[in-house]
C-alpha atoms as one frame of an Amber mdcrd trajectory, in Angstrom:
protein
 -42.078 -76.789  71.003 -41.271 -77.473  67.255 -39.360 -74.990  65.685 -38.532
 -75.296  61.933 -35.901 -72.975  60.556 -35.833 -72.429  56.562 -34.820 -69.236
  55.187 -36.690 -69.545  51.759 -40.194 -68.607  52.370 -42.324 -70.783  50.086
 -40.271 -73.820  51.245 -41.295 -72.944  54.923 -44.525 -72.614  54.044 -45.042
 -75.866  52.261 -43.183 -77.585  55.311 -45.002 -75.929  58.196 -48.127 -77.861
  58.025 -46.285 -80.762  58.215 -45.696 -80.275  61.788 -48.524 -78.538  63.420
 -47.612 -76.302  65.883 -44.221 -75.132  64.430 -42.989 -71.614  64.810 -40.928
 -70.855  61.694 -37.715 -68.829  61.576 -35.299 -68.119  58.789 -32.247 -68.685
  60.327 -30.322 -70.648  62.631 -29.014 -67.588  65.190 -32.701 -67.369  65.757
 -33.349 -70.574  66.245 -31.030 -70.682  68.617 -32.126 -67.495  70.698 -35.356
 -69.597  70.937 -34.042 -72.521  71.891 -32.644 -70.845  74.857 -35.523 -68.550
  75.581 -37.465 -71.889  75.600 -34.958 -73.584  77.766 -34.581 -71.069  80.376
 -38.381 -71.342  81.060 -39.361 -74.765  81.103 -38.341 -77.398  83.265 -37.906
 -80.121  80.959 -37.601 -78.429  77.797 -38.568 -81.023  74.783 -37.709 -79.069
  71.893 -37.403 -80.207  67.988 -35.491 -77.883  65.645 -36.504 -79.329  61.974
 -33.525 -77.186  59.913 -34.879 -77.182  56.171 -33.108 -77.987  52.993 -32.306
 -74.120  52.370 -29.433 -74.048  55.272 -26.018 -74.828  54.393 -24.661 -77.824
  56.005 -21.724 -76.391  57.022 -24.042 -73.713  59.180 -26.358 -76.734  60.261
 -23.310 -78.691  61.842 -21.639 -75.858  63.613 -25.075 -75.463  64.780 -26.160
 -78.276  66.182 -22.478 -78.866  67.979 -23.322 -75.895  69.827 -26.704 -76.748
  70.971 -25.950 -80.098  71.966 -23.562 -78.655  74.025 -25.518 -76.286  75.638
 -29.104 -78.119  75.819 -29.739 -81.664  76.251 -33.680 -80.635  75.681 -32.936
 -79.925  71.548 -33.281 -82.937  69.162 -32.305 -81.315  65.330 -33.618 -82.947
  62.261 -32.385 -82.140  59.343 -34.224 -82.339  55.782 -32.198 -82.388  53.008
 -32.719 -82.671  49.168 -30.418 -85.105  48.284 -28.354 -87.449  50.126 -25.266
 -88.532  50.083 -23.164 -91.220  51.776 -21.427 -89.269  53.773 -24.189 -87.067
  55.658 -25.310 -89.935  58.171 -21.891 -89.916  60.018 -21.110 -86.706  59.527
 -24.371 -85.153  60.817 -24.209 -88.068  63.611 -21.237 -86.938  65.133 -22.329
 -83.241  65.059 -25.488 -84.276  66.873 -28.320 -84.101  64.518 -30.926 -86.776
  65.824 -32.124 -87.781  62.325 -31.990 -86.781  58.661 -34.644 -87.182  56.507
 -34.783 -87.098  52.045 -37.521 -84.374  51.441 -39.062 -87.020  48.814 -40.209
 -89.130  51.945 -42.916 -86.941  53.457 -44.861 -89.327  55.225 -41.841 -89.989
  57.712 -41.046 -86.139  58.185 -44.662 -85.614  59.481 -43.826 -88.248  62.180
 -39.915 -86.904  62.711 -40.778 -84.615  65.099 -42.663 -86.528  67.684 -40.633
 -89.684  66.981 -37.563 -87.143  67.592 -39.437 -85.627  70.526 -39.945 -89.327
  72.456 -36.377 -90.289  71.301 -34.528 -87.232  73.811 -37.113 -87.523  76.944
 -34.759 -87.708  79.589 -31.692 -89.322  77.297 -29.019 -87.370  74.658 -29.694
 -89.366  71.286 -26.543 -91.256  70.301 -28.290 -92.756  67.295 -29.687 -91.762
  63.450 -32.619 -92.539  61.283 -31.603 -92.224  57.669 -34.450 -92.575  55.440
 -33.565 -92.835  51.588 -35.746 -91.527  48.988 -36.838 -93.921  46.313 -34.623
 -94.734  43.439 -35.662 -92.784  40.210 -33.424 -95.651  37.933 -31.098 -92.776
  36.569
């Protein structure tokens, strides 16, 4: 299950139909409480939690220390507007599977899956960092 979590409305719904078969919430608590729901009924729980550009950071990294530690079944990606050098290690060592620039769209409709196929059976140790074009400025 694909679960993408963005609390401003018309940014949700311009990234839902980038992943099919999400279920959209606003914030992380409920993401969480689905993650678990999801996770006490399945077996082998493969779930993606795509946390839009609308979340704080802060609230992304607290969050995805705490399912990591709770789920091995979660892989987060995180979509943010603008990167900077620091984001890569620091969302790394929280446990965020990959971060993508919003300006790249054609690799966020393949972040899930890729994401998905990454934590079968493993905990993902690495990142995908994917920069968005320079504008010259």
């Amino acid at each position: 299950m694909t679960l993408l979590c963005e609390p401003d409305p018309a940014m949700a719904a311009a990234l839902a139909p980038l992943y099919g078969d999400a279920s959209v919430v606003p914030s992380l608590p409920e993401a969480a409480l689905a993650v678990a729901a999801l996770g006490a009924q399945a077996k082998d729980p493969q779930n993606n939690v795509i946390v839009g550009p609308g979340v704080p950071i802060d609230e992304v990294l607290t969050f995805a220390v705490r399912i990591n530690a709770a789920t091995q079944g979660a892989a987060i990606i995180l979509l943010r507007d603008q990167m900077d050098d620091a984001l890569p290690d620091i969302a790394r060592h929280a446990g965020i599977s990959e971060v993508h620039a919003m300006q790249e769209t054609a690799e966020l409709r393949d972040a899930s899956q890729s994401a998905r196929d990454s934590r079968r059976g493993k905990k993902v140790k690495h990142l995908t960092l994917v920069e968005a074009p320079s504008t010259g400025e």
